[in-house]
mmCIF file of the N, C-alpha and C atoms, coordinates in Angstrom:
data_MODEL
# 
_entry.id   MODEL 
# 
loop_
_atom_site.group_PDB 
_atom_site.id 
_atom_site.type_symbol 
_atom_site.label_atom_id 
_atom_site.label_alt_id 
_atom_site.label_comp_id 
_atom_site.label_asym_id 
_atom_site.label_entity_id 
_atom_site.label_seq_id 
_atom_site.pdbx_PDB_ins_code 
_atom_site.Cartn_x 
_atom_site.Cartn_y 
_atom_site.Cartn_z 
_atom_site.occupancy 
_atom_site.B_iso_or_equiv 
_atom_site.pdbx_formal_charge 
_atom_site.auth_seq_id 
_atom_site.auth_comp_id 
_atom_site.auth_asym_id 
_atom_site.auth_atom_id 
_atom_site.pdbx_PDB_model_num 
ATOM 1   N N  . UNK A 1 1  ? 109.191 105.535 120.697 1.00 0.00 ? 1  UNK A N  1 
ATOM 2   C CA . UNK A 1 1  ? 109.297 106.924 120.305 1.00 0.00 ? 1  UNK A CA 1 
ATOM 3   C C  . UNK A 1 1  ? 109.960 107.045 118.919 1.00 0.00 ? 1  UNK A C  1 
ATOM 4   N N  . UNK A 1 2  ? 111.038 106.179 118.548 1.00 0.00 ? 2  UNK A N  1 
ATOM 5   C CA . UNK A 1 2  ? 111.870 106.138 117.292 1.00 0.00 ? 2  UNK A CA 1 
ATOM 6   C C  . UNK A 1 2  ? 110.882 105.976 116.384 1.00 0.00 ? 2  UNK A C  1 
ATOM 7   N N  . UNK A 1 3  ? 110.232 104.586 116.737 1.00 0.00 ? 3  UNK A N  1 
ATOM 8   C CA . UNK A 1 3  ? 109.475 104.020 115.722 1.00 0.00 ? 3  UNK A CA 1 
ATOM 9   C C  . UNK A 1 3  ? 108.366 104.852 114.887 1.00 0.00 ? 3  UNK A C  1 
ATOM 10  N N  . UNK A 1 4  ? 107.535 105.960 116.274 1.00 0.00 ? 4  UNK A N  1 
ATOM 11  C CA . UNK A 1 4  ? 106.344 106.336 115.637 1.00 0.00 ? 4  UNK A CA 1 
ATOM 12  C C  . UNK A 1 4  ? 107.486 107.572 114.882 1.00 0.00 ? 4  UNK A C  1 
ATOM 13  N N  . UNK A 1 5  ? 108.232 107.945 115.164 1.00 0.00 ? 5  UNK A N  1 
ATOM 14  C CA . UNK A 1 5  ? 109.019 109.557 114.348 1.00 0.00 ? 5  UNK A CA 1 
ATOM 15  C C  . UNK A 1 5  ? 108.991 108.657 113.288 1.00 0.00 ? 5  UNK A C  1 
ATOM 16  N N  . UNK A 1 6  ? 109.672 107.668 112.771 1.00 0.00 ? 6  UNK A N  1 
ATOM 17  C CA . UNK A 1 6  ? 110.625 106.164 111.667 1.00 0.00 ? 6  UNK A CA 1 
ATOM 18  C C  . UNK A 1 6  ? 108.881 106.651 110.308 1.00 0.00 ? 6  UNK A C  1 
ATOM 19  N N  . UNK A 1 7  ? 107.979 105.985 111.060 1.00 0.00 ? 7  UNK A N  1 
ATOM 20  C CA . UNK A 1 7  ? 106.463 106.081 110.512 1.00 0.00 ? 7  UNK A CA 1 
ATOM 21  C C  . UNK A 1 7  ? 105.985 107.056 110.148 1.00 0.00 ? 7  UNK A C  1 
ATOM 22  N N  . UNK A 1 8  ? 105.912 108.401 110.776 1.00 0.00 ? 8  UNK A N  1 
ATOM 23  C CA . UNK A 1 8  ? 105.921 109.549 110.311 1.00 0.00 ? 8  UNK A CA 1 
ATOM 24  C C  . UNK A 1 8  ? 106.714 109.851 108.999 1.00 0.00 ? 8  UNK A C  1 
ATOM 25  N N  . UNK A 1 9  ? 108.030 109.661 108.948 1.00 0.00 ? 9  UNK A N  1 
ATOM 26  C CA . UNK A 1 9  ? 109.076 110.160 108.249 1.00 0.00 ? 9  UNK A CA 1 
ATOM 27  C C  . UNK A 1 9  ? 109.096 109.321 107.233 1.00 0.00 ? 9  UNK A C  1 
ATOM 28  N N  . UNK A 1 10 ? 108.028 107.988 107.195 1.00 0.00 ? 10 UNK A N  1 
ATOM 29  C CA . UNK A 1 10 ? 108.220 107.272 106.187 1.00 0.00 ? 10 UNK A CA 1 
ATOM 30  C C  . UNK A 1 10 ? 106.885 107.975 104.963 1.00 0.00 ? 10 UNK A C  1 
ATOM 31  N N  . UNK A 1 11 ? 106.026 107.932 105.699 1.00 0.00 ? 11 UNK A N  1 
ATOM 32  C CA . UNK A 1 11 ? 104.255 108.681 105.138 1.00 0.00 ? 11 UNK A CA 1 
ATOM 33  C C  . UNK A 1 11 ? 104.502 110.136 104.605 1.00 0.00 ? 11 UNK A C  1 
ATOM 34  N N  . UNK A 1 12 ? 105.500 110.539 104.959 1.00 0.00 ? 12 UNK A N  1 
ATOM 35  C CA . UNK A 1 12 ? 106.127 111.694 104.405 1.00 0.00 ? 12 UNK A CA 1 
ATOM 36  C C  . UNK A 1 12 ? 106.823 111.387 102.978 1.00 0.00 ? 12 UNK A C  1 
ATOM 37  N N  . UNK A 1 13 ? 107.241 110.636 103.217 1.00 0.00 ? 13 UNK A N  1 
ATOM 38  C CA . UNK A 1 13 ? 108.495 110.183 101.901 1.00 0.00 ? 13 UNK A CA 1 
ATOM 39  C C  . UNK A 1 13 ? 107.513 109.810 100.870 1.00 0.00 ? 13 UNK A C  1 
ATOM 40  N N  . UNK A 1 14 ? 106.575 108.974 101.055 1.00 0.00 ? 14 UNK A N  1 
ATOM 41  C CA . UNK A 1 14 ? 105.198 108.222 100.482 1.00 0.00 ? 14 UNK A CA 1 
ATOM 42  C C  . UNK A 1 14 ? 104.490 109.442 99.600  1.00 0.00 ? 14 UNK A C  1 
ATOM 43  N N  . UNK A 1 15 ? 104.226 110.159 100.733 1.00 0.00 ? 15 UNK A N  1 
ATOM 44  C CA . UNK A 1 15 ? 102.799 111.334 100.090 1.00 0.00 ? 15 UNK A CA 1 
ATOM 45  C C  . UNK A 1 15 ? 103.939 111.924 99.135  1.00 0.00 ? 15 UNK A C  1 
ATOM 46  N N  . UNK A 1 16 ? 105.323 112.416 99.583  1.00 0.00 ? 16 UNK A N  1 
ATOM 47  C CA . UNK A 1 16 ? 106.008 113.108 98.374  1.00 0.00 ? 16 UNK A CA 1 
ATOM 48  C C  . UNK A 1 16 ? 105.951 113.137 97.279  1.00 0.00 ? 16 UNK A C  1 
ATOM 49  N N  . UNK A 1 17 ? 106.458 111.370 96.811  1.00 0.00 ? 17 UNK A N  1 
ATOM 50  C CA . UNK A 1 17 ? 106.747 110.486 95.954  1.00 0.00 ? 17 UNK A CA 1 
ATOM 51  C C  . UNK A 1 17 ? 104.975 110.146 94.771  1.00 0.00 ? 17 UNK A C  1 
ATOM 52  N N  . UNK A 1 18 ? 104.038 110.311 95.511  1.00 0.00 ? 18 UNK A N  1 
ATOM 53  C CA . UNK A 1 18 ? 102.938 109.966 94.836  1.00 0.00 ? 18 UNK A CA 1 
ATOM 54  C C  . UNK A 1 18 ? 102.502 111.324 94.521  1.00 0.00 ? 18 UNK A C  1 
ATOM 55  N N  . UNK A 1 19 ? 102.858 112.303 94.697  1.00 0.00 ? 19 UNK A N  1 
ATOM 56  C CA . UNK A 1 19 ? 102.518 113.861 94.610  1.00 0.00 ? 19 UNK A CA 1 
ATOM 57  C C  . UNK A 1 19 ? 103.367 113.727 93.139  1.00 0.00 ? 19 UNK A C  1 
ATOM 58  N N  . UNK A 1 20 ? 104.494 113.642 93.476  1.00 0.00 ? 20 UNK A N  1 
ATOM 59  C CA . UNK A 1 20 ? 105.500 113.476 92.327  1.00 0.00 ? 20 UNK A CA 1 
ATOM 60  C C  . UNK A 1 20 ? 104.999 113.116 90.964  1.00 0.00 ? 20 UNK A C  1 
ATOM 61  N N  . UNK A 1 21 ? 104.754 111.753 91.343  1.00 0.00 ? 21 UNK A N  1 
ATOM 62  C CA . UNK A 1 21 ? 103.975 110.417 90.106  1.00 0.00 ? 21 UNK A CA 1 
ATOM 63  C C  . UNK A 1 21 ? 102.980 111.507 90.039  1.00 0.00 ? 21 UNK A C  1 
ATOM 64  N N  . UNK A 1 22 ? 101.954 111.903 90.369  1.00 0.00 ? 22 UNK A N  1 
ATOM 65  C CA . UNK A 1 22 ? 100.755 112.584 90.110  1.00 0.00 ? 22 UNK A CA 1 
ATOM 66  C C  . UNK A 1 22 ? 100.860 113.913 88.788  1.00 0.00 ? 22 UNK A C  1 
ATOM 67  N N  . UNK A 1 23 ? 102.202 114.831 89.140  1.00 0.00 ? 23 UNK A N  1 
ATOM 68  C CA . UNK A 1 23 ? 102.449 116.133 88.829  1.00 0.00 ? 23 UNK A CA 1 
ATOM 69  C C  . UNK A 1 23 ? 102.926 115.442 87.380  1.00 0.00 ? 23 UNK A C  1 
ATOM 70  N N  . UNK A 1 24 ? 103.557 114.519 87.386  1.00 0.00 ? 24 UNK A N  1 
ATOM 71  C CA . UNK A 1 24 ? 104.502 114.075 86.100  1.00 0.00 ? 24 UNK A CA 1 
ATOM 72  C C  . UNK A 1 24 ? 103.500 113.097 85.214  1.00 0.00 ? 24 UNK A C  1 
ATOM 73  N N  . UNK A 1 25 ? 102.308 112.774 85.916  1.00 0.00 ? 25 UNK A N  1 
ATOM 74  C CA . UNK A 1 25 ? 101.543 112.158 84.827  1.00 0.00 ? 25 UNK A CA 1 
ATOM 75  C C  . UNK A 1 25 ? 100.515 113.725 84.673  1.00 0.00 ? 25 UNK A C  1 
ATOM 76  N N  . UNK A 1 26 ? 100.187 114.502 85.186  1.00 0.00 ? 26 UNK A N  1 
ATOM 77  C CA . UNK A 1 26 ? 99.590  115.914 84.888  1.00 0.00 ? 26 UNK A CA 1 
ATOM 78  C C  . UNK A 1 26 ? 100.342 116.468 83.456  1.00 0.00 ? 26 UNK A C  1 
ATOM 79  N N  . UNK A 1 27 ? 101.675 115.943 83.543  1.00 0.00 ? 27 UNK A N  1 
ATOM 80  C CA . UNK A 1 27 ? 102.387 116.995 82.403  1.00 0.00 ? 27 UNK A CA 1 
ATOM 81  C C  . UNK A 1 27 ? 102.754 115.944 81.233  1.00 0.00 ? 27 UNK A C  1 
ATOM 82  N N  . UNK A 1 28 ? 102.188 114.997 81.321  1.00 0.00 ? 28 UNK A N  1 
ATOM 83  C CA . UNK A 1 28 ? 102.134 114.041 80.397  1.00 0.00 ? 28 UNK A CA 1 
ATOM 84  C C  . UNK A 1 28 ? 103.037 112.747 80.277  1.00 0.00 ? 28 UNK A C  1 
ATOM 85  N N  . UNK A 1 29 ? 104.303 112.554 81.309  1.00 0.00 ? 29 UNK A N  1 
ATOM 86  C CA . UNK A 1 29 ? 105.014 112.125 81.540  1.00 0.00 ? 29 UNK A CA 1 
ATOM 87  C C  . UNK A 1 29 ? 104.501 110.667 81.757  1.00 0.00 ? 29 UNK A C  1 
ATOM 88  N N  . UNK A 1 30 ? 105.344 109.017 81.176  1.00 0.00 ? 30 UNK A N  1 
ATOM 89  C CA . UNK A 1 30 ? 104.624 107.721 81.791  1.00 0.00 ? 30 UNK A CA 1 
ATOM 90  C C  . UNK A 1 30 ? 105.975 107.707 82.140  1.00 0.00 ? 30 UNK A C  1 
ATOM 91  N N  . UNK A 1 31 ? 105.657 106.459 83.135  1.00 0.00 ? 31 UNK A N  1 
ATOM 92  C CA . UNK A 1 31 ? 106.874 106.107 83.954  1.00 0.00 ? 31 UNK A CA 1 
ATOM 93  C C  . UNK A 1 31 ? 106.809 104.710 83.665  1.00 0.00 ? 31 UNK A C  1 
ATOM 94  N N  . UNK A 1 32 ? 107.718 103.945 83.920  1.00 0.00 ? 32 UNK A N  1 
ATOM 95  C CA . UNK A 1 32 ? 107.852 102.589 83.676  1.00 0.00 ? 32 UNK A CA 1 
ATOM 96  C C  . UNK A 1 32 ? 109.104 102.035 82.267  1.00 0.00 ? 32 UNK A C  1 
ATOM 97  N N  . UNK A 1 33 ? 109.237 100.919 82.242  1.00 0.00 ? 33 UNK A N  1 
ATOM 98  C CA . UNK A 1 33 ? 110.005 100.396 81.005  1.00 0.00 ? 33 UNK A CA 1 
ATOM 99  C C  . UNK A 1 33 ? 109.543 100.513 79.916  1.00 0.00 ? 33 UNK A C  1 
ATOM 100 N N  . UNK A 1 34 ? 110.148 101.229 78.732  1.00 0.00 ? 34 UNK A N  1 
ATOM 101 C CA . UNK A 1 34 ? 109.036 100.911 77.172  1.00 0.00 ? 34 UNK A CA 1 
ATOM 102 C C  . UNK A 1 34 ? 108.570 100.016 76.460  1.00 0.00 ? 34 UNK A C  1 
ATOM 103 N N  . UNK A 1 35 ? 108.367 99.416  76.095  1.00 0.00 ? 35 UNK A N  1 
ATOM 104 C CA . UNK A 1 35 ? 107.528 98.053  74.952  1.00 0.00 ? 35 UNK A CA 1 
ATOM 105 C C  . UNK A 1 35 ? 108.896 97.639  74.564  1.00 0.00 ? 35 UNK A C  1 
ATOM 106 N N  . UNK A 1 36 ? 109.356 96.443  74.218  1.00 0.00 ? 36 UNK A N  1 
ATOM 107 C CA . UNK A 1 36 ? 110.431 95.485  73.980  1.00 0.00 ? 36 UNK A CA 1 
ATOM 108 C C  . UNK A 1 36 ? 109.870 95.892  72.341  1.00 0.00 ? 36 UNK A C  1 
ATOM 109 N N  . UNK A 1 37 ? 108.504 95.091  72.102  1.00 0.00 ? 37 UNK A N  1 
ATOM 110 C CA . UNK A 1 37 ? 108.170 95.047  70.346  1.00 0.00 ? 37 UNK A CA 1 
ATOM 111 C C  . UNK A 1 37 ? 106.981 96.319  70.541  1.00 0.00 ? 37 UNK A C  1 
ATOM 112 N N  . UNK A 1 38 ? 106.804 96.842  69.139  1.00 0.00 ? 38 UNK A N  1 
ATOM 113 C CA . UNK A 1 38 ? 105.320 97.277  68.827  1.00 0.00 ? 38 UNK A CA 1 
ATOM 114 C C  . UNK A 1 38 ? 104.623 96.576  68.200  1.00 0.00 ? 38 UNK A C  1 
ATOM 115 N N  . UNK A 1 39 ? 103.598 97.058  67.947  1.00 0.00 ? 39 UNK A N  1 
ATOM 116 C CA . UNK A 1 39 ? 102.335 96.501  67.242  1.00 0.00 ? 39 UNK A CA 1 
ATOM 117 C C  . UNK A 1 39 ? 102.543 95.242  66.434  1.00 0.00 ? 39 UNK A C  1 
ATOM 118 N N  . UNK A 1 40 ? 103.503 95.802  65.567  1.00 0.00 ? 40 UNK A N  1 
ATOM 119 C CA . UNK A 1 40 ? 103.958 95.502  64.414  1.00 0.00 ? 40 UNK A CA 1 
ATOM 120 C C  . UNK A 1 40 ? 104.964 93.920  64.519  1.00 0.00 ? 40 UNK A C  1 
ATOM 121 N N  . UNK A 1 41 ? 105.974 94.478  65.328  1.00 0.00 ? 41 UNK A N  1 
ATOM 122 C CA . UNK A 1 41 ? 106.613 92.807  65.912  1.00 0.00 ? 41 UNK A CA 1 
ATOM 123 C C  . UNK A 1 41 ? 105.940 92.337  66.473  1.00 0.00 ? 41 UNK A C  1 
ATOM 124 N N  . UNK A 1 42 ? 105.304 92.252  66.928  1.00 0.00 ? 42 UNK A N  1 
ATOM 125 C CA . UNK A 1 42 ? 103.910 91.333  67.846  1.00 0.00 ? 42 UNK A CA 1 
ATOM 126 C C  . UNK A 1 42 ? 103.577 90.121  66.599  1.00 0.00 ? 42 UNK A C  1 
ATOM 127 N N  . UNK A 1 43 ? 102.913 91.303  65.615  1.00 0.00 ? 43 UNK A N  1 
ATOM 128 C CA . UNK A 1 43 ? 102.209 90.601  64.570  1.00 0.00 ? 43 UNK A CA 1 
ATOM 129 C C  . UNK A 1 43 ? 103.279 89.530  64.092  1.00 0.00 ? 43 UNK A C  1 
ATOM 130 N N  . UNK A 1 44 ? 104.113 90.217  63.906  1.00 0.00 ? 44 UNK A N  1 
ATOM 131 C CA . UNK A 1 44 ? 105.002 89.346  62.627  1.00 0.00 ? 44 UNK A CA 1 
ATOM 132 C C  . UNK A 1 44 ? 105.579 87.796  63.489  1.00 0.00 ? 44 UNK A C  1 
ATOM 133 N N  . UNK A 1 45 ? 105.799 88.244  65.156  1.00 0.00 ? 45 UNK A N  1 
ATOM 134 C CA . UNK A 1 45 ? 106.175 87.100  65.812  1.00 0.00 ? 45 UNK A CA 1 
ATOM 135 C C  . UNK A 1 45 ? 104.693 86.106  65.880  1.00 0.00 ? 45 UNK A C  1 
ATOM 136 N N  . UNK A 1 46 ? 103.801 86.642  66.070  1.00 0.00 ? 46 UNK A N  1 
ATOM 137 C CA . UNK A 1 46 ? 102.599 85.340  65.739  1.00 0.00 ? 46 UNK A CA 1 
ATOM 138 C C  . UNK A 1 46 ? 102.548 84.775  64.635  1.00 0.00 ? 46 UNK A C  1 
ATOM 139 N N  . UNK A 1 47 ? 102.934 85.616  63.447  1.00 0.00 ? 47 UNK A N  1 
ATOM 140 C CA . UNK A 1 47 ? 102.861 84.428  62.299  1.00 0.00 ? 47 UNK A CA 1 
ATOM 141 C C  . UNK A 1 47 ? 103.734 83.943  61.729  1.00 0.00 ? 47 UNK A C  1 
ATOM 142 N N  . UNK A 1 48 ? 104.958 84.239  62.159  1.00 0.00 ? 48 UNK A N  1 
ATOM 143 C CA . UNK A 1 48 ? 106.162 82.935  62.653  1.00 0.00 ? 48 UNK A CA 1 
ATOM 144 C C  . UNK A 1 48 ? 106.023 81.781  63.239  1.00 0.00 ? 48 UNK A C  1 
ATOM 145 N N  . UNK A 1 49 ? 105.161 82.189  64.412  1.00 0.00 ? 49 UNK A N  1 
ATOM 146 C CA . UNK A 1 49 ? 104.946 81.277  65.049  1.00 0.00 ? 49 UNK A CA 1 
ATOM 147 C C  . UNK A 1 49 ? 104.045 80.346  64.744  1.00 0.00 ? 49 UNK A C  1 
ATOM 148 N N  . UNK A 1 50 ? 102.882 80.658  64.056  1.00 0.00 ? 50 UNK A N  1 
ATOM 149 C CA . UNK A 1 50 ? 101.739 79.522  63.391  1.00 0.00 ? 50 UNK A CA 1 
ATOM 150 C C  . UNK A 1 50 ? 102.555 78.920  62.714  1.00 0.00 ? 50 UNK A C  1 
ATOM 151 N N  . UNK A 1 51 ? 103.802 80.133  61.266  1.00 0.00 ? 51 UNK A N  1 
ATOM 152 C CA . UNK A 1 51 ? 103.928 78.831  60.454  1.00 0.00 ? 51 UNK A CA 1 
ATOM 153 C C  . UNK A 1 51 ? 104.946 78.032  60.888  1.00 0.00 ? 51 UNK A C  1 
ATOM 154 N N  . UNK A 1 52 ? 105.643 78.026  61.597  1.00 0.00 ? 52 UNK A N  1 
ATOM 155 C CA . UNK A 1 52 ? 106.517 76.900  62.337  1.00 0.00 ? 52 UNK A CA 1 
ATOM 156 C C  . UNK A 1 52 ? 105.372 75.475  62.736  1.00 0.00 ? 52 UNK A C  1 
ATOM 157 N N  . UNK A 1 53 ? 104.434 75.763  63.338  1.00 0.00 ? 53 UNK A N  1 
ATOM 158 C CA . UNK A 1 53 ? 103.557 74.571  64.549  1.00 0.00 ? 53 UNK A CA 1 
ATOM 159 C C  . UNK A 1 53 ? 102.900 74.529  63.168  1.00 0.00 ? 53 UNK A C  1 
# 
């Protein structure tokens, strides 16, 4: 009896949470960590790196 309420109350928490993510990428919002380098350090670390090797 716990378990199936536990399951319920979890699919609840679930649908919330992805409603959430949904509304906040609607309004333009990304979620996640930002880029360490851009474009730009990318480049410059590859051709460091050729001319070293």
């Amino acid at each position: 009896m716990f378990g199936a309420f536990d399951e319920f109350l979890r699919e609840l928490i679930v649908e919330g949470t992805l409603e959430g993510l949904a509304s906040a990428r609607a309004r333009g919002r990304v979620g996640g960590r930002p880029r360490a380098m851009d474009a730009d350090g990318i480049e410059m670390a590859r051709a460091l790196y050729e001319m070293k090797g």
